[in-house]
C-alpha positions in Angstrom: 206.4 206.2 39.3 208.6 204.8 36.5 212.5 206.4 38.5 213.4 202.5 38.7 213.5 202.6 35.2 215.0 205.7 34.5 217.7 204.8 36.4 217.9 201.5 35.1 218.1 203.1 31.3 220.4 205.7 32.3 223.0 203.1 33.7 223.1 201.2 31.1 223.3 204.1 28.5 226.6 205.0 31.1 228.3 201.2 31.2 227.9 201.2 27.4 229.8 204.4 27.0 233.6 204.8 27.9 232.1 206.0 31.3 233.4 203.7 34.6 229.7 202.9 36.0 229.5 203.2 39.4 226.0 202.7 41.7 225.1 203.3 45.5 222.8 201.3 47.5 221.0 202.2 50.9 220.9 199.4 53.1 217.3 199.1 55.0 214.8 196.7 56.2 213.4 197.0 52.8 216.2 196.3 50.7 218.5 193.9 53.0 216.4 191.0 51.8 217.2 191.8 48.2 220.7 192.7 48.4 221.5 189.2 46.3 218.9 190.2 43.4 220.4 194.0 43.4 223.8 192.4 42.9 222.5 190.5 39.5 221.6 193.8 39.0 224.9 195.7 39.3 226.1 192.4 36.7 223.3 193.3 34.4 223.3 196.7 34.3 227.4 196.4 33.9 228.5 198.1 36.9 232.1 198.1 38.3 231.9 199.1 41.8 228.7 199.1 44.1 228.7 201.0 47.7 226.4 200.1 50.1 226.0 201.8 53.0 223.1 201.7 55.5 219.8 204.1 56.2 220.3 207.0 58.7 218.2 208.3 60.5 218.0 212.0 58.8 215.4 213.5 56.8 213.1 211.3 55.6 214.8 208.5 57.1 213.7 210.1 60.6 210.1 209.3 59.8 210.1 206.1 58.8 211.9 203.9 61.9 210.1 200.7 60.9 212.4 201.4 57.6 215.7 201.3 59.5 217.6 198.3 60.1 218.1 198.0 63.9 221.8 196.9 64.9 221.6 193.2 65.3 220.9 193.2 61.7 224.0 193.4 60.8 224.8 190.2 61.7 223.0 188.8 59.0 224.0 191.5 57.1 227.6 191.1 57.0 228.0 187.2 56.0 225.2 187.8 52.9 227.6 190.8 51.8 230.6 188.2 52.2 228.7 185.7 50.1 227.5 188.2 47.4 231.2 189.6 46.8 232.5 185.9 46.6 229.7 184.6 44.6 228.4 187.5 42.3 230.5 190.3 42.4 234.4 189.6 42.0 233.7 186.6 39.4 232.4 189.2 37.6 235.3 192.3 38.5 232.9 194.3 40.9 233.9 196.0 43.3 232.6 196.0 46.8 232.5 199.3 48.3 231.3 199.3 51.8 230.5 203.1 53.1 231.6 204.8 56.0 228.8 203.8 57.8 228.8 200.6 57.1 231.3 198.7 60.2 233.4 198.4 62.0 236.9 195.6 62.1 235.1 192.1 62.9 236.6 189.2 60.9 234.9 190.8 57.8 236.6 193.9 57.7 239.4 192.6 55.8 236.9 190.5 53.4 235.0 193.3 52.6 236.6 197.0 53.1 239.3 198.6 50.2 238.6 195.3 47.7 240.3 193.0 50.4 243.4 194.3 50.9 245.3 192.5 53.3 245.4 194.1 56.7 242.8 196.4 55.8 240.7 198.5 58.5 238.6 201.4 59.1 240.7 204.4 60.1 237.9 206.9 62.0 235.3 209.1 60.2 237.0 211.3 57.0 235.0 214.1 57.3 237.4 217.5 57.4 240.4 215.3 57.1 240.2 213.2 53.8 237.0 215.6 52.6 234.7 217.7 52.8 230.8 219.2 51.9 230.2 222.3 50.2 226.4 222.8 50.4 224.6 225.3 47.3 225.0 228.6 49.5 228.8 228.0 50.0 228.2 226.8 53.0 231.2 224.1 54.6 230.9 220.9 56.1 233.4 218.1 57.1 231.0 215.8 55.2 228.4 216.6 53.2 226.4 214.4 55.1 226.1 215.9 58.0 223.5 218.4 60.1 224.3 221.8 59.0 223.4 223.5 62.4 225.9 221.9 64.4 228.6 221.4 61.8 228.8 224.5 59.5 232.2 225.5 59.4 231.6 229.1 57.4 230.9 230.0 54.2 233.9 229.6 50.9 232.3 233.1 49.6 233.5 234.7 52.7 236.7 233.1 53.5 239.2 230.7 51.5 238.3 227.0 51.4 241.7 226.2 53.5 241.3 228.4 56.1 238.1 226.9 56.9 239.1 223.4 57.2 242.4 224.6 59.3 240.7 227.2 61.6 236.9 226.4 61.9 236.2 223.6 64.6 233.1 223.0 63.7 235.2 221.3 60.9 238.4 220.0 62.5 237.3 218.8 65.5 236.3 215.3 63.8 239.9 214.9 62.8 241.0 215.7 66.4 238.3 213.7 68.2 239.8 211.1 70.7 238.9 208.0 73.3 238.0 211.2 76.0 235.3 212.5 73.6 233.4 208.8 73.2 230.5 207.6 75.2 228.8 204.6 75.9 229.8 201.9 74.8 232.5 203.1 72.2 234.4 204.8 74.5 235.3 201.5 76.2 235.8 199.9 73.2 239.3 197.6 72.3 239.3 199.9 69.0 238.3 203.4 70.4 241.7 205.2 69.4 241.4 204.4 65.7 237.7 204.3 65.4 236.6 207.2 67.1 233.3 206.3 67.3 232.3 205.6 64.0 230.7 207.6 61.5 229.8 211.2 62.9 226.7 210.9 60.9 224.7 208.0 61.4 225.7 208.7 65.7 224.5 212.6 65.3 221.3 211.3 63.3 220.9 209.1 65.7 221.4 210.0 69.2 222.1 213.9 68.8 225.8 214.0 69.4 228.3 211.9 67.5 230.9 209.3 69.6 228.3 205.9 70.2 227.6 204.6 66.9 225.3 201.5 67.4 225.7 200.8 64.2 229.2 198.2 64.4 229.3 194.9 63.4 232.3 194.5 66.2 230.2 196.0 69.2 227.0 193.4 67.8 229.0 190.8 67.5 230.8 191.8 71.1 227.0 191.9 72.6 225.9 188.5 70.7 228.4 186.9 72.7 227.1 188.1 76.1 223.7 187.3 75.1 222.7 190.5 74.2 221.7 193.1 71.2 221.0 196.5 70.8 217.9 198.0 69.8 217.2 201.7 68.6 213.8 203.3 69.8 212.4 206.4 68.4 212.0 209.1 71.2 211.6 212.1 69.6 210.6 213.3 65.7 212.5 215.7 63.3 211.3 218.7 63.0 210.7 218.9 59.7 213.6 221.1 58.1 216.6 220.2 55.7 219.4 218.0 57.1 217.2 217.2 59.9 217.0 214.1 62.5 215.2 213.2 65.7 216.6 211.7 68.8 216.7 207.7 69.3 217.5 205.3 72.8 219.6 202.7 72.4 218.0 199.7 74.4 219.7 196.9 75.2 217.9 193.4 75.8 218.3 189.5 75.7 219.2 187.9 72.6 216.6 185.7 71.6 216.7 182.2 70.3 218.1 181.2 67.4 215.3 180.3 64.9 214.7 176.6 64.0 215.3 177.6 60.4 217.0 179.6 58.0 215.3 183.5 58.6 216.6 187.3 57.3 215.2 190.3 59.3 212.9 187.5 61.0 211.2 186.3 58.1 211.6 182.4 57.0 213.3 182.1 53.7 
């Protein structure tokens, strides 16, 4: 009780010092609805560059699937972000920071990714190539982010930080990752050679190996034409320990009908 506002008191104590303040937002069925109040937020609280990225599905975020979004919501997700940034953030010299989870191309990738820069795209998951995690036991990562069983690359107080990153897979392997290493449906995708799949994360949270990331506002879109969306199931919890996820099914079913008036997440506005 009262961390709202803490944080709240704490930002502005930062925007009024020479401090650049920047925030973070997760992206859930909780907070999707208020993304337009959190952006009079970021204006009150005098932020200068907001990420959002979405929920994963790791930690706590494993227990709670009624919290996640579920991949057709990005479709309202996407055009709100669009208004917000037109509308609230850049009359005000915000900057719109979507996260690497947060995609992928779609007619709003341009709008929205690297402050709409002309031409601009997502370029395949950074982790081990642009950066990486060093966890509190010196303990490497391609991304902080990500499950430390499966992606520990050694430990910096045993070896030097760049022979780790050249040398341990665990590490490189994201970097290397190509169309043959995809499944489902990214692997037939238009965009699979730049992509790769997404965000190793939020697939490895998800389903238990990385290369079908639901989560793509190119594959919903792709799907809304056919009719269809994706759904993401719970099949199996997390066991309970630090960086830890359970396993989901993608299902995919009949788009329903549109709604005879204006909804978000199913809800009438």
């Amino acid at each position: 009780k009262g961390s709202w506002a803490a944080a709240g008191a704490a930002a502005r104590r930062v925007s009024a010092s020479p401090i650049r303040l920047a925030t973070n937002t997760q992206v859930n069925r909780l907070s999707l609805p208020e993304i337009p109040a959190i952006a009079d937020t970021m204006i009150e609280i005098g932020s200068k560059a907001w990420q959002v990225q979405i929920t994963v599905a790791m930690g706590r975020g494993a227990d709670r699937p009624d919290l996640l979004l579920q991949p057709h919501d990005l479709l309202e997700l996407f055009p709100l972000l669009v208004w917000v940034k037109q509308h609230k953030l850049d009359p005000n010299d915000i900057g719109l920071y979507p996260g690497n989870n947060l995609g992928y191309f779609s007619p709003y990738e341009e709008l929205l990714r690297f402050r709409g820069e002309t031409g601009a795209h997502w370029r395949g998951c950074p982790a081990g190539t642009f950066g990486v995690g060093i966890q509190s036991d010196g303990t490497l990562k391609g991304c902080p982010s990500l499950a430390t069983p499966e992606y520990a690359g050694g430990n910096v107080l045993d070896r030097p930080v760049s022979e780790l990153i050249a040398e341990a897979p665990e590490i490189n392997h994201i970097a290397r990752r190509s169309r043959e290493d995809l499944w489902g449906y990214c692997k037939t995708c238009y965009y699979a050679e730049i992509c790769r799949g997404g965000c190793t994360w939020t697939a490895q949270s998800l389903l238990g190996k990385a290369g079908n990331n639901p989560y793509c506002i190119h594959r919903a879109l792709d799907l809304e034409r056919q009719g269809l969306r994706e759904r993401v199931v719970k099949r199996q919890d997390a066991p309970g320990l630090p960086f830890d996820h359970g396993v989901y099914e993608i299902i995919t079913e009949a788009m329903p009908p549109a709604p005879s008036e204006p909804t978000i997440l199913g809800v009438p506005l």
